[in-house]
C-alpha positions in Angstrom: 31.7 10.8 -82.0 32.6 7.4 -83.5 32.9 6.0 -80.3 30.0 7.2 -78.8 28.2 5.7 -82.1 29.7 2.5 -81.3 28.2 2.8 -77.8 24.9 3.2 -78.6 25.0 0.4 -81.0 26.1 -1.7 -78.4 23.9 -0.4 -75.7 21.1 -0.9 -77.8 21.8 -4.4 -78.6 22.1 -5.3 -74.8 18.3 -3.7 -75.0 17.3 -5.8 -77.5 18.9 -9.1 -75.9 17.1 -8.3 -72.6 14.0 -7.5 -74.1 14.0 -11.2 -76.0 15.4 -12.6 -72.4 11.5 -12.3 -71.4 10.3 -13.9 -74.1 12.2 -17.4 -74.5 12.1 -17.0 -70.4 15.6 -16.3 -69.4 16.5 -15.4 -66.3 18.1 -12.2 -66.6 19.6 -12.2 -63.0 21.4 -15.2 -64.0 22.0 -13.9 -67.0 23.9 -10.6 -65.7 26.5 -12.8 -63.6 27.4 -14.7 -67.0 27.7 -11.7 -69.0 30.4 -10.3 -66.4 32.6 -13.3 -66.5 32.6 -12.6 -70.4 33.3 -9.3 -70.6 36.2 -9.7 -68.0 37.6 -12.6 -70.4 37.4 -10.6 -73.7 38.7 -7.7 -71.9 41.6 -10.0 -70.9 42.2 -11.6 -74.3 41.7 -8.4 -76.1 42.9 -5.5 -74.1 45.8 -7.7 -72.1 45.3 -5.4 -69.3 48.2 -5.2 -66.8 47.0 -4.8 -62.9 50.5 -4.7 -61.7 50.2 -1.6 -63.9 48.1 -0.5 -61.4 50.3 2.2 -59.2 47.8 3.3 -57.1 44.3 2.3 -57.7 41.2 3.9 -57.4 39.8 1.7 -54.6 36.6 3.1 -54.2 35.6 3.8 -57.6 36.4 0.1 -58.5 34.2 -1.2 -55.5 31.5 1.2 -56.3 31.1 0.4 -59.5 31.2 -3.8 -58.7 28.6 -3.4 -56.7 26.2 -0.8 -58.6 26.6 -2.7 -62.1 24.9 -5.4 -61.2 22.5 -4.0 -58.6 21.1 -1.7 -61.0 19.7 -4.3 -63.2 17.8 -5.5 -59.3 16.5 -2.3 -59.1 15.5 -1.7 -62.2 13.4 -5.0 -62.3 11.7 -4.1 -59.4 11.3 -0.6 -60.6 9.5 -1.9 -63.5 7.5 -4.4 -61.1 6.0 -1.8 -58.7 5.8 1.0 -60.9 6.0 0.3 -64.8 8.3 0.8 -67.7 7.5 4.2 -68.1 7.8 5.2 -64.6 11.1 3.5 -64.9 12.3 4.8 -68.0 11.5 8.4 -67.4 13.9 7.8 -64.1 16.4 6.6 -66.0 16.5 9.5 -68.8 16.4 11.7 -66.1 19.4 10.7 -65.1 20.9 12.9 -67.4 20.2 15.5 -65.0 22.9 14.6 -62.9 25.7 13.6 -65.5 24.9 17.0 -66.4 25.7 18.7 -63.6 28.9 16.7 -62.9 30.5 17.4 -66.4 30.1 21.6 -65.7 30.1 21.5 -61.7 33.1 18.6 -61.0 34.9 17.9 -64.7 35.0 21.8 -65.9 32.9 21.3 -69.2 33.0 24.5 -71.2 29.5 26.3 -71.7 28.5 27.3 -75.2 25.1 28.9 -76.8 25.3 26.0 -79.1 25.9 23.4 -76.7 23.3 24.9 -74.1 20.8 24.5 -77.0 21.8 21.2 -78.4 21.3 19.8 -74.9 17.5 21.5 -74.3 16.9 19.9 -77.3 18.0 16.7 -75.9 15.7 16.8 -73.2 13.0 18.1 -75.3 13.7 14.6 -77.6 13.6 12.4 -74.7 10.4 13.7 -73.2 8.5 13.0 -76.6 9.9 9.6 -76.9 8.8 8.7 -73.7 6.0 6.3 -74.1 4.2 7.6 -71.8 1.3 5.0 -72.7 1.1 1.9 -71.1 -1.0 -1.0 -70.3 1.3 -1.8 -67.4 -1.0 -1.9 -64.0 0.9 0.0 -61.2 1.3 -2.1 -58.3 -0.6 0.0 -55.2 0.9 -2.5 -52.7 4.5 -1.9 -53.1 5.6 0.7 -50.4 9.0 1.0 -51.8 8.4 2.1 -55.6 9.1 5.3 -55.5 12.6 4.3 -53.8 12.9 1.9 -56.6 12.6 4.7 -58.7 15.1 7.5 -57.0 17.3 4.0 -57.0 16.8 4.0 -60.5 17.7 7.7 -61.0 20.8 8.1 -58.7 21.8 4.6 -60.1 22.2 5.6 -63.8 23.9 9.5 -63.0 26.3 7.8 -60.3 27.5 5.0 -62.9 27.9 7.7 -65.5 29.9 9.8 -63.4 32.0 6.9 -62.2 33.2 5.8 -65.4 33.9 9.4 -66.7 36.3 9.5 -63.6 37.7 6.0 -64.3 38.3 7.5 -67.7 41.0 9.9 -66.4 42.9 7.9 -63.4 46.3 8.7 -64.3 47.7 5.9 -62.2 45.3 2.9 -63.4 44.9 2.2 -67.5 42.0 1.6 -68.3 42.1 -1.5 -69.7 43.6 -3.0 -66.3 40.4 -1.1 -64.2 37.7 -2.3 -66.7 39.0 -5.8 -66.4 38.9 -5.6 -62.0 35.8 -3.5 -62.1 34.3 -6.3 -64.3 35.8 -9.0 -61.8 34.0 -7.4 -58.8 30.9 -7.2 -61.0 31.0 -10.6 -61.5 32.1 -11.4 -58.1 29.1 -9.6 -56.9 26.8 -11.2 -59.4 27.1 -14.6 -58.4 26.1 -13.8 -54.6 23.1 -13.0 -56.2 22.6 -15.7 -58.5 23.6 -18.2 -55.1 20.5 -16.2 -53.4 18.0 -17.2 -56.1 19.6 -20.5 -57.0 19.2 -21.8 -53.1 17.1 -19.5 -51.5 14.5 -18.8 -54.4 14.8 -22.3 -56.0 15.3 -21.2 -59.1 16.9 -23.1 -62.0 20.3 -23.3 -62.7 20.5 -24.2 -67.1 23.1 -23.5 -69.3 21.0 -21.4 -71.7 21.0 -18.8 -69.1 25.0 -19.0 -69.2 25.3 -18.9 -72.9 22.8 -16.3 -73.2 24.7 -13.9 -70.6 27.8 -14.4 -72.9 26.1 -12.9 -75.3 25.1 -10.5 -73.5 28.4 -10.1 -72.1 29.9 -9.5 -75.4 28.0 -6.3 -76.3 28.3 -5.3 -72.8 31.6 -5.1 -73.3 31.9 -3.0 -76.3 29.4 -0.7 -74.9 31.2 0.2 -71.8 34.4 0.0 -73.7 33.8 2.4 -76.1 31.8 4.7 -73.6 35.2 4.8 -71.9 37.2 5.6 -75.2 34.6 8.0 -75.8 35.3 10.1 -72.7 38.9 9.9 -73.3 38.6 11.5 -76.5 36.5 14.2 -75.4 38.2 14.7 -72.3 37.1 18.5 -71.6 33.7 18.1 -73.3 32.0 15.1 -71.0 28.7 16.8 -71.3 28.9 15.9 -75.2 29.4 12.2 -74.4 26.9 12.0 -71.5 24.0 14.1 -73.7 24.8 12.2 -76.9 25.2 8.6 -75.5 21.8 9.1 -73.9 19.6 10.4 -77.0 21.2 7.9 -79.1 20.9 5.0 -77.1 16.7 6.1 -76.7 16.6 7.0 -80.7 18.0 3.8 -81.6 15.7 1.9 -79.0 12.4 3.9 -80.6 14.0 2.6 -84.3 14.7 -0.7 -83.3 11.0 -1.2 -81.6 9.8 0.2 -85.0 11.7 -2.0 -87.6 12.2 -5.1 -85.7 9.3 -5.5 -82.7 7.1 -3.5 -85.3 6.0 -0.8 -82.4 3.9 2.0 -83.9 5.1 5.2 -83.5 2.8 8.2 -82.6 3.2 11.8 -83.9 5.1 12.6 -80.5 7.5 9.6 -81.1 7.7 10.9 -84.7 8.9 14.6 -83.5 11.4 13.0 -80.8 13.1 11.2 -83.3 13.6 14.5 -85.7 14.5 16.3 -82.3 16.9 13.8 -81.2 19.1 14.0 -84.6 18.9 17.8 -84.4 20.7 17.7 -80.7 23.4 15.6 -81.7 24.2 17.5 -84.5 24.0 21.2 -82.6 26.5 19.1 -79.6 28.9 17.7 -82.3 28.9 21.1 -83.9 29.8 22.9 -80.9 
C-alpha cells in the first residue's frame, strides 16, 4: 500500500500543477511534451534502464500507450470545454468500471466479501465527492461532447489496464519500457506542440518548458510507483486500481479544502469518511 500512497501523492501534485497551469496562463499542451522529455531523463539517470534488455518487446503496448498519454490530456481539455468538469470528472471516475472488470475478467483477481464491499464503498465515496455543482455553461454547439466524454472514459480504463500489463512483461523490465513508452510519449507530444506552435500560432516561452519539467517530475513518480504498486500486488490488481482511484479523488477534495480553500458540503463531508473506510476494508482483505 506504500506504493500506491506514493502514487496518489504524486498524482495529486500533477493535479495541483495543472490546476495553477490556468492560472499564471501556461499552456498545458506545451507543457505535457516537456514533462515527457523529463520523465524519460529521470527515468534514465535513475532507473539506468537497459533496452537491449529488451528480448522481445511488447510492441503494441509501448505504442498504445505513446500515443494515449498524451492524447488523453487533448481529450480531456476538450471534454471539459464542451461539457464541464463534472461531466468530465464523473467519466473519468467511472473509469473504474472497466479496470474493474479487467483485474477479475483478464488478470484472475480473487473475489472476497470484504473486498466486494470495500470496493461498493468506493464507488459509493466517489459518487459523493463528485461536485456535481457547477457554474460551468455546457457548450450546446459542440456535436462531439459526449464522444469527448466516452473518450474520456475508455481513455482512463484502457491506460490503467495497459500499465497493469506492462507491469508483468516477463521479457521487458520495467524500467527499460517506462523509459521507451515515455520516449514515444514525448515523441508524440511534440507533433502536437508543432501543430499549435505553426498552425495555431501559439507561443513558444521557456516557462512553458520549465514548468512541464516540473510537471514531469511528479509524473514520473506517479506512474513509477503505480507500476511498483501492481508488481507488489501482482494477483490483487483490483486493490491497486480501487485504491489508486479513491485516494487520488480524496486527496484532490483535501487539497481543494486546505490549499484552494474549496468549501466542502455535507455530501463531500460523507465521501471523505466513505473513502477512508474503502481503503481500509481493500487493504484488509
Amino acid at each position: 500500500m506504500l506504493y500506491i500512497l506514493l502514487s496518489v501523492c504524486c498524482s495529486v501534485t500533477v493535479s495541483i500543477l495543472l490546476k495553477l497551469a490556468r492560472r499564471y496562463q501556461i499552456n498545458v499542451a506545451q507543457a505535457i511534451t516537456w514533462n515527457y522529455s523529463i520523465a524519460a531523463l529521470l527515468t534514465w539517470i535513475f532507473l539506468k534502464p537497459q533496452p537491449d534488455s529488451i528480448t522481445h518487446p511488447p510492441l503494441n503496448l509501448y505504442l498504445l500507450l505513446g500515443v494515449l498519454l498524451p492524447l488523453i490530456f487533448y481529450v480531456m481539455a476538450a471534454a471539459i470545454k464542451g461539457a464541464g468538469i463534472v461531466r468530465t470528472d464523473v467519466a473519468q471516475r467511472l473509469s473504474l468500471l472497466i479496470s474493474l472488470s479487467a483485474a477479475f475478467l483478464i488478470f484472475g483477481d480473487s473475489f472476497s466479501v470484504i473486498k466486494g464491499i470495500g470496493i461498493l464503498t468506493g464507488f459509493a465515496a466517489i459518487f459523493c465527492l463528485i461536485p456535481w455543482q457547477t457554474k460551468h455553461v455546457v457548450s450546446q454547439n459542440n456535436k462531439n461532447t459526449w464522444l469527448y466524454l466516452i473518450g474520456v472514459f475508455l481513455g482512463f480504463g484502457i491506460i490503467d489496464i495497459l500499465f497493469k500489463q506492462m507491469a508483468q512483461t516477463k521479457t521487458a523490465p520495467y524500467s527499460a519500457s517506462l523509459f521507451v513508452v515515455y520516449v514515444a510519449a514525448f515523441l508524440v507530444s511534440v507533433l502536437g506542440t508543432i501543430y499549435q506552435v505553426t498552425i495555431k500560432k501559439k507561443r513558444f516561452l521557456f516557462r512553458h518548458i520549465f514548468f512541464g519539467w516540473i510537471l514531469g517530475v511528479f509524473n514520473f513518480g506517479n506512474i513509477l510507483f503505480y507500476l511498483k504498486a501492481h508488481q507488489a500486488l501482482a494477483k490483487d490488481p483490483s486493490t491497486v486500481f480501487t485504491a489508486m482511484n479513491i485516494g487520488v479523488i480524496t486527496g484532490g477534495t483535501l487539497i481543494g479544502l486546505l490549499i484552494f480553500k474549496e468549501k466542502l458540503s455535507t455530501l463531500h463531508k460523507v465521501g471523505v469518511g466513505l473513502a477512508v473506510a474503502a481503503i481500509l476494508l481493500i487493504a484488509y482483505s
